[in-house]
N, C-alpha and C positions, 0 to 999 in steps of 0.2 A: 646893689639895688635895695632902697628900705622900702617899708610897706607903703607909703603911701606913691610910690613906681611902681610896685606891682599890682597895686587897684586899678590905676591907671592904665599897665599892660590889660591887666584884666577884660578890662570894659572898651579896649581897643577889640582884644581877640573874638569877645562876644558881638562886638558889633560886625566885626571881617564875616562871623558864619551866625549871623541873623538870624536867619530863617531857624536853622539846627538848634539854633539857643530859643528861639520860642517854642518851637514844641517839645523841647524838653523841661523849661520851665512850665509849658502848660500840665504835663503832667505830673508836676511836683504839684503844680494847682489844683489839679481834681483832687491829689487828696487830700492836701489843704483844707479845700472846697468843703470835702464830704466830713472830713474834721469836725471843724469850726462848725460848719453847717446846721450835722445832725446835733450837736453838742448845744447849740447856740437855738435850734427846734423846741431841744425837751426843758432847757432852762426857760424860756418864753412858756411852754406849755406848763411849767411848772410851776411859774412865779403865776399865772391862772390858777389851778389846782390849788395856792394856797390860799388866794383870794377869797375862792368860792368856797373853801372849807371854812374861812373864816366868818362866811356870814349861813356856813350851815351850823356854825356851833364848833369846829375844831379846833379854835383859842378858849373852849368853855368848859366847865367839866359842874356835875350834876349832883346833887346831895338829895334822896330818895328816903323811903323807909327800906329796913332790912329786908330781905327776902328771905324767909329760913330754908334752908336746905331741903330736898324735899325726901332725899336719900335718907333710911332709918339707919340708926350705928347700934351697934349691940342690944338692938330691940327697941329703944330709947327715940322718942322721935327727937329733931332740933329745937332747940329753944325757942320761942317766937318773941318777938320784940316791938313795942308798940308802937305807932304811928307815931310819926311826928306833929307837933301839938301845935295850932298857932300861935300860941304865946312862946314858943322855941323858933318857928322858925320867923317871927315878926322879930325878936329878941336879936339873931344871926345879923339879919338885914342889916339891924340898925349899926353893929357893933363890925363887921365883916369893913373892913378898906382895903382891902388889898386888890379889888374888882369891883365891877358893876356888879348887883346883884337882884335878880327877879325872882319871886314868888308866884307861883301857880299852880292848877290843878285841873286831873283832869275831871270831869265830871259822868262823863259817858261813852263809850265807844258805837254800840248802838243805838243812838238816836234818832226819828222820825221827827225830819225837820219837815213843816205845813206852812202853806200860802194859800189862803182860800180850798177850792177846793184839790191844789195842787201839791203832792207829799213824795218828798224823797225816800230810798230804801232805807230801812234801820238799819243801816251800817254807816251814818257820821258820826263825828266826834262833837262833842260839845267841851269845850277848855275855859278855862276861870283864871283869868291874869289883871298883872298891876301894870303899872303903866312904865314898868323897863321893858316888860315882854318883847313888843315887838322891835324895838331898839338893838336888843341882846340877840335876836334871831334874825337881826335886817331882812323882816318882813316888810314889802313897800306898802302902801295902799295906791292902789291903781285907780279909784274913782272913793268921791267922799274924803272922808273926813279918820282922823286917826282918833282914839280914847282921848281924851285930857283928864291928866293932873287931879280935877273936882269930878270928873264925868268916874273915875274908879273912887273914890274917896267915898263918892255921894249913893253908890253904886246904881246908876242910873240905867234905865233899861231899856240900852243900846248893843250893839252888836256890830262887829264886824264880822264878815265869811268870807269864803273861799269861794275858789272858781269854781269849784263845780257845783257848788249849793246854786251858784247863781244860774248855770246853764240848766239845775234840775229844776229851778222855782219861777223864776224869771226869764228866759229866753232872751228876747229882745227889747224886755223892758229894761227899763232905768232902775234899779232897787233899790237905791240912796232914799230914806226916809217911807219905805216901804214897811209893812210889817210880816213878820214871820211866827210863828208858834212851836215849842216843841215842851212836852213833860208839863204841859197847862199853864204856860205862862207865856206873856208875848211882849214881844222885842222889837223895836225898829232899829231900822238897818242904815247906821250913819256911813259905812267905810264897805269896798270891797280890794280884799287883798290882791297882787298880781300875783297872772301863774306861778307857782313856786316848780311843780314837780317833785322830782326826787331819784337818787339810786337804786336801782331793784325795784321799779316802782311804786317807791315809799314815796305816796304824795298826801301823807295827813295833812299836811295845811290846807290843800285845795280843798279837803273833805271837812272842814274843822269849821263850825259856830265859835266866836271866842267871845265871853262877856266880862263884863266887872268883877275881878273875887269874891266881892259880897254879895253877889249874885249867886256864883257858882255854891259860894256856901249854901246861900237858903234852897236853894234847887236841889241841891245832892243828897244822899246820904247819909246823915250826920253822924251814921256809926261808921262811917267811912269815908274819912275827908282825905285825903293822900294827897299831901302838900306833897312840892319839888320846889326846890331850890335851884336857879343855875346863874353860876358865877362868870361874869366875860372877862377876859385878860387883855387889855391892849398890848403885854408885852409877852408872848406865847413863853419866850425861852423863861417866862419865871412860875412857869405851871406847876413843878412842884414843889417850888416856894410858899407859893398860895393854898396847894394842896392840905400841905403841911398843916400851914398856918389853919385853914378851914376844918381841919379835922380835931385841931387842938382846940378852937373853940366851939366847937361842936359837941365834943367830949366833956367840955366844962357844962356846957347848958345842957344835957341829956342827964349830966352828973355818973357818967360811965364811971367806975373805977377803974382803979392802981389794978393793974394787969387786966383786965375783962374783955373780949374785943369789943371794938368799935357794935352800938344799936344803931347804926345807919349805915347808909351804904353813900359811897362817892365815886364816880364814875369822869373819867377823862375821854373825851368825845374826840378820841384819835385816832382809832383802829385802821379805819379806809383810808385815809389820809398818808397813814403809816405804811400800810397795802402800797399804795399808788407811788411812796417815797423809795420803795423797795424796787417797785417797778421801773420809773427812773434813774435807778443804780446800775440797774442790768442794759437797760437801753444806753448808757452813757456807756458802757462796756463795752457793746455793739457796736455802737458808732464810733468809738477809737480804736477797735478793730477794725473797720471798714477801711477807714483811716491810715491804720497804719500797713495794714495791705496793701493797699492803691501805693503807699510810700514806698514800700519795697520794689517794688515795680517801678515805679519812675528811678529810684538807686541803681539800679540794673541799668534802666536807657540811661542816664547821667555816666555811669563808668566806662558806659559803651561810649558814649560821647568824646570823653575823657581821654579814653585810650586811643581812639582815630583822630584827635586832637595831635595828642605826643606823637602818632607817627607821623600826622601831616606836617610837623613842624620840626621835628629831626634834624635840618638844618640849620634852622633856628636857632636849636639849644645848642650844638656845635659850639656855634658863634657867640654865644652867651659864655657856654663855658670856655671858650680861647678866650676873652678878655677879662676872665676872672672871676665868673659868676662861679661862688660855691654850691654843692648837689642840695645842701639847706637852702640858699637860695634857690632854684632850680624847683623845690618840692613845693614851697613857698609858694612860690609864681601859679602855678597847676591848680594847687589845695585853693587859693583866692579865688580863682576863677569858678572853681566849682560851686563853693562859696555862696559868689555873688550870683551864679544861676541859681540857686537855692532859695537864695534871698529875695531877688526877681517871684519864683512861682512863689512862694509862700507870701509874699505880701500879696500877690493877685486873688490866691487862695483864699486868705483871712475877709479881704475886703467882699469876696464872692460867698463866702458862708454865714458873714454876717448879716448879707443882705435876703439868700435865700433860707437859711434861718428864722431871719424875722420876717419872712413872706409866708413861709410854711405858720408860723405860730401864729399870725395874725390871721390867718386865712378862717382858723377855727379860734378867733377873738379871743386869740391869749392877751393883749392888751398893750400896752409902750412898749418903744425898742430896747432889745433886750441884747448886751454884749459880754458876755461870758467872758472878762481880761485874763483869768487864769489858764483859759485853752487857749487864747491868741496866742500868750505867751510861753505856755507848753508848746503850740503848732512853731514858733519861733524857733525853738529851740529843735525840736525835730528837723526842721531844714536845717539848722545848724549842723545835727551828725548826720543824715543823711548825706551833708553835702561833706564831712572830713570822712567819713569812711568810703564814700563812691570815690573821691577824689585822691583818695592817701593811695591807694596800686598804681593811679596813669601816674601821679608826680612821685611816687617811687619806682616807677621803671626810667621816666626821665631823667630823674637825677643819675638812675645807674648807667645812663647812656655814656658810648667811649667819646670824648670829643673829636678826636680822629676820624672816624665812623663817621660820625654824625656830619662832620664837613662836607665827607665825599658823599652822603647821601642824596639824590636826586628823588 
């Protein structure tokens, strides 16, 4: 008998005990199911997760002033190192390609933003940007109008804000073309950002005034202008390519020397992201445990199957082995069959996990259908030995059966 009579027997025997063979394939299915499933959840939740780091800034990384140490070392306080200058970081701008790159600053964290006789608590922010800012931060505007190109150039004295500037100033009016006041100067209000939020309830943008950089200059300061640089990547995996490359020309324009560290500082805006990639590791861990639990257990009912199989057919194999069939043959026949009920649950499996998978991830608008082909074909292959080690004992006790025996069995 060659393999393709024993596929043949196969998908006879399964079909003679119907019923037996679906609930046994159903339970290679649940863990299939729970496989593919949870695996095919946190890939959906997580191609989100990188989405949404990518328009918080986790493709970006930050070029600041130093911060000196604040620890004293052998009585000696730390060096200090001085601001970054705008003709260094206008110089960066022009010279940096390896990214987009914005300029800004902040101007104040305690600010009293004023509408008539209406005034927020001194605790907003007031920020100073060019016109990559909010491109590089995929901040939307939600009503109005965004900066243009002449409107920072010119530095015209316009304003966009936050959500909450708006529910503390405005309520239910309209504030597009409206005017606002803070630090004796006044602004109107072309753009309002949509809700941002934030982790930990970091929601500085909804609290944030943002105007033209030459704004921010003449407002601030001027012994204290704390420029920031932040550079976007469209291609993440070459962040510290760019890194590199930013710090080299950083170092040329500060004029740092031959061994001295770095007078700035550069920051890669990964950490949480990094957190949450960690966390995804262990849940992927979880779930092909679950996974291959549930599998062990269906292997158990499979072998059980298997094994009241070869005895119900005892007279069968008899008669197979009178006309020749060798115990290879015989093992052959048993191991196929296991096999294809294997095959059977795990295709129903994969197709049920992919679907409750992307049900579960779209439920919390992880986004497109997501099909994780490395666990399909990992879960593939687990029915595979599931189905040769459940089935390798019934088709090695068959083969060992006596032909004699087996004839006169009833």
């Amino acid at each position: 008998m060659n393999l393709k009579e024993n596929i043949r027997e196969g998908f006879k025997s399964i079909k003679s005990n119907l019923l037996r063979t679906i609930l046994t394939a159903s339970i290679i299915a649940i863990g299939i199911t729970s496989l593919v499933g949870i695996l095919t959840a946190i890939d959906g939740i997580r191609s989100s997760i990188d989405t949404s780091f990518s328009s918080l800034g986790a493709n970006s990384f930050d070029i600041r002033r130093k911060r000196p140490d604040r620890t004293v070392q052998d009585g000696k306080e730390q060096k200090k190192y001085p601001l970054l200058q705008k003709d260094e970081v206008l110089e960066f701008k022009d010279r940096f390609t390896e990214g987009t790159t914005t300029l800004h600053m902040w101007v104040s964290g305690t600010a009293e933003i004023k509408r008539l006789s209406k005034k927020t608590t001194p605790n907003f922010s007031v920020q100073g940007i060019d016109e990559n800012y909010m491109l590089i931060r995929n901040y939307n505007i939600e009503n109005g109008r965004n900066f243009t190109a002449l409107d920072i150039q010119n530095g015209a004295n316009y304003v966009l804000i936050g959500n909450e500037v708006v529910e503390n100033l405005f309520k239910n009016e309209d504030p597009i073309n409206k005017k606002i006041s803070f630090y004796g100067n006044t602004f109107i209000v072309i753009g309002v950002l949509e809700k941002k939020g934030g982790f930990g309830g970091n929601t500085n943008a909804d609290r944030t005034v943002f105007l033209p950089l030459k704004n921010a200059i003449r407002i601030a300061d001027r012994g204290w202008l704390d420029y920031v640089l932040t550079i976007s990547l469209r291609d993440q995996t070459r962040m510290e390519h760019a890194i590199g490359e930013a710090t080299s020309l950083m170092r040329t324009i500060r004029k740092d020397g031959i061994g001295e560290e770095n007078s700035f500082d550069i920051s890669a805006n990964k950490t949480l992201e990094e957190e949450l990639n960690e966390m995804a590791s262990y849940l992927r861990i979880g779930g092909f445990s679950i996974g291959f639990i549930t599998l062990v257990g269906a292997s158990i009912g499979l072998m059980n199957i298997m094994l009241v199989s070869v005895t119900e057919r005892t007279r069968e194999i008899g008669i197979r082995k009178a006309i020749g069939a060798t115990p290879l043959k015989i093992r052959l026949q048993f191991l196929i069959e296991a096999i294809l009920i294997c095959i059977m649950g795990g295709l129903g499996g994969v197709i049920l996990g992919l679907a409750i998978g992307n049900v579960v991830a779209n439920l919390i608008k992880a986004g497109n259908f997501v099909a994780p082909w490395e666990w399909v074909f990992m879960g593939f292959i687990v029915c595979l030995v599931v189905g040769l080690i459940s089935g390798y004992y019934p088709a090695y006790k068959a083969s060992k059966l006596d032909p004699i025996e087996s004839l006169r069995y009833e």
